[in-house]
Each structure stands twice: as structure tokens, then as C-alpha cells.
N, C-alpha and C positions, 0 to 999 in steps of 0.2 A: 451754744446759744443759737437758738434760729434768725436766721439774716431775716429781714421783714424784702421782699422784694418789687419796686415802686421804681417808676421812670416817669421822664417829662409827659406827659398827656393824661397821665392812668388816672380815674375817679378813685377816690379811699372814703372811705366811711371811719369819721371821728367818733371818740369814744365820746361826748361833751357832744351837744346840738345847738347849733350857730344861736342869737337870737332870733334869726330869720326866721328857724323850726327848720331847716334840713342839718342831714349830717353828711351830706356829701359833698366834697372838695376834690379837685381837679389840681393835680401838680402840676404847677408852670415853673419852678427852678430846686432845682438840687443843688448840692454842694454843702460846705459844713454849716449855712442853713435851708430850709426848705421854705419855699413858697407856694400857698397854697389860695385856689380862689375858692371861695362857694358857689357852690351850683344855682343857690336861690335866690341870692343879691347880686353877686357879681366882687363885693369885700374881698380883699387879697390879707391874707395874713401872713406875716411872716413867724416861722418858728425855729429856733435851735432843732441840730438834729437828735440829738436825747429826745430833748418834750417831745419831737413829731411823733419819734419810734415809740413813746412810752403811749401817746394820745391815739394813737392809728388803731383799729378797730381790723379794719380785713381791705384790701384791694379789691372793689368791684368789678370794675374794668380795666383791664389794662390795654394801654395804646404802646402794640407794639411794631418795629419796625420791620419794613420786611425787605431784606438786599436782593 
């Protein structure tokens, strides 16, 4: 199975489009759930991480870190 791979900063693009009309959300927490904001309200959703991994569309940006 492919691991989806997503950390704290990264934009994703949800399968589903906010009401706002975007589909991009910006990860601010991991863990056995995921927190995610919109890019076009500012709305924090929270989701199990099944639903995220089943709703996630592709990683646009990733904020990665650098040692």
C-alpha cells in the first residue's frame, strides 16, 4: 500500500471543495488525528486519519525541514 507522505506545514489538495470554493488545506497537526486549515477561510478542520488519507487528493507543497 502507498504511504501518502504529509508533515506539519505541507498544502494538500482535498478530494471534496471547502464551501469556501478552494481545495487546499495546509497541515497544522498530525497524529492519530489530522488538523487541517483552509487556505481560503482560515476554517480548521479536524479529521481521523483514515478519512484524511482516504480524502487527500496529492501534496502540493511540502514544508520541509532542513538540519
Amino acid at each position: 500500500m502507498n504511504m501518502p507522505s504529509y508533515q506539519l506545514g505541507d498544502t494538500v489538495k482535498m478530494r471534496k471543495i471547502h464551501p469556501c470554493g478552494t481545495d487546499l488545506f495546509t497541515v497544522i497537526r498530525t497524529g492519530a488525528d489530522i488538523k487541517i486549515k483552509c487556505t481560503g477561510c482560515g476554517r480548521i478542520i479536524m479529521l481521523d486519519r483514515p478519512t484524511f488519507e482516504k480524502r487527500l487528493k496529492t501534496v502540493v507543497a511540502a514544508q520541509r525541514e532542513t538540519l
